[in-house]
N, C-alpha and C positions, 0 to 999 in steps of 0.2 A: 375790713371796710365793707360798709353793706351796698350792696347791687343800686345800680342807678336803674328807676323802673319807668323812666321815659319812653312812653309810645303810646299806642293806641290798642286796647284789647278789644276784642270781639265777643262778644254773648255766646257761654257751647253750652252751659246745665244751670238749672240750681236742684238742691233738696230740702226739703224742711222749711222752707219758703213763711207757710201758714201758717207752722207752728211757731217761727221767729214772729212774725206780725201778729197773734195769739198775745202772744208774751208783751208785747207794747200795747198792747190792749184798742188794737186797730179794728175797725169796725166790719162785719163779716164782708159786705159788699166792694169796701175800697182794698182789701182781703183777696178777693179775687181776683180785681181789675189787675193791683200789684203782681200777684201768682202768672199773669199771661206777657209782663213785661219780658222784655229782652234785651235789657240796658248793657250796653256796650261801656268802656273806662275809656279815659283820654289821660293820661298822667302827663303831667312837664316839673322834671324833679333837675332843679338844680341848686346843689349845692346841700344846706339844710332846709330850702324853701319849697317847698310842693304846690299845686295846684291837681286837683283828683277831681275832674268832671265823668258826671255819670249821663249817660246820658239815653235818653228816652222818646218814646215817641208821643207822649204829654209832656213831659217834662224833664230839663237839666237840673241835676242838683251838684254844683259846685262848691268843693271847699278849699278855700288858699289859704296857709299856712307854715310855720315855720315848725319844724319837727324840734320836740323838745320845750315847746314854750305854749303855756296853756292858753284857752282862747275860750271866748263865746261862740259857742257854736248853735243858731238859728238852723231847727229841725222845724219847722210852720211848713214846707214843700211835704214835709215825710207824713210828721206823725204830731207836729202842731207845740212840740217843744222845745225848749231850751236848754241849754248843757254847758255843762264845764268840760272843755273837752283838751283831752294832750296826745299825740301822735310821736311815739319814740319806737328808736330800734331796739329789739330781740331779736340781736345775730341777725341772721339776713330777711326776717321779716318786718312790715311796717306793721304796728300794733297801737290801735286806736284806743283809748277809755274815753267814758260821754257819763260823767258826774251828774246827776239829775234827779228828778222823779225814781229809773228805773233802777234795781241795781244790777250789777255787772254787766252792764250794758257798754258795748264796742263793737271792736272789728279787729282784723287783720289780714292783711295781705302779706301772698310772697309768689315769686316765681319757682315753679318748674319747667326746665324748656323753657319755651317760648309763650309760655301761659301763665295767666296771672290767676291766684286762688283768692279768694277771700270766701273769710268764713264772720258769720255776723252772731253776735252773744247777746244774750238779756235774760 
């Protein structure tokens, strides 16, 4: 049964930051701006339904969804696109794909402890 990641995380690192928004092909100055955030998670997972707000001090980006069941997902906040996106489990991690423009473009999350990892792909 995979981990219920209901809480709230806190901002501790990122790496590779640049080179992920490089790859989405994000403009050097918003580049930047992104590189000095220190967005904090809010998750409220219950059941197969999630809600995973990110959150910022320009801006929330919110996604609610039901893991397992593909969606439109509206990137216009990120990076100005649009996606086919589906959110399922791999064992005890959430593992995002985001169909688009980019390829192998997603995410996933998991915990250690008391921390939550995400690693972002394109």
């Amino acid at each position: 049964m995979p981990p219920n990641l209901t809480g709230y995380y806190r901002f501790v690192s990122q790496e590779n930051m640049d080179n992920y928004l490089r790859a989405l092909d994000i403009n050097v100055v918003l580049r930047k701006l992104v590189c000095l955030l220190k967005p904090d998670k809010e998750i409220i997972h219950t059941g197969d339904h999630m809600i995973i707000r990110t959150i910022t001090s320009l801006r929330d980006y919110v996604m609610d969804f039901d893991v397992g069941v593909q969606f439109e997902e509206d990137l216009g906040p990120v990076d100005g696109r649009k996606c086919q996106t589906t959110v399922s489990w791999e064992g005890d991690q959430l593992v995002c794909e985001q169909l688009g423009e980019k390829r192998n473009r997603g995410w996933r999350h998991w915990l250690e402890g008391d921390q939550l990892h995400l690693r972002m792909t394109c």
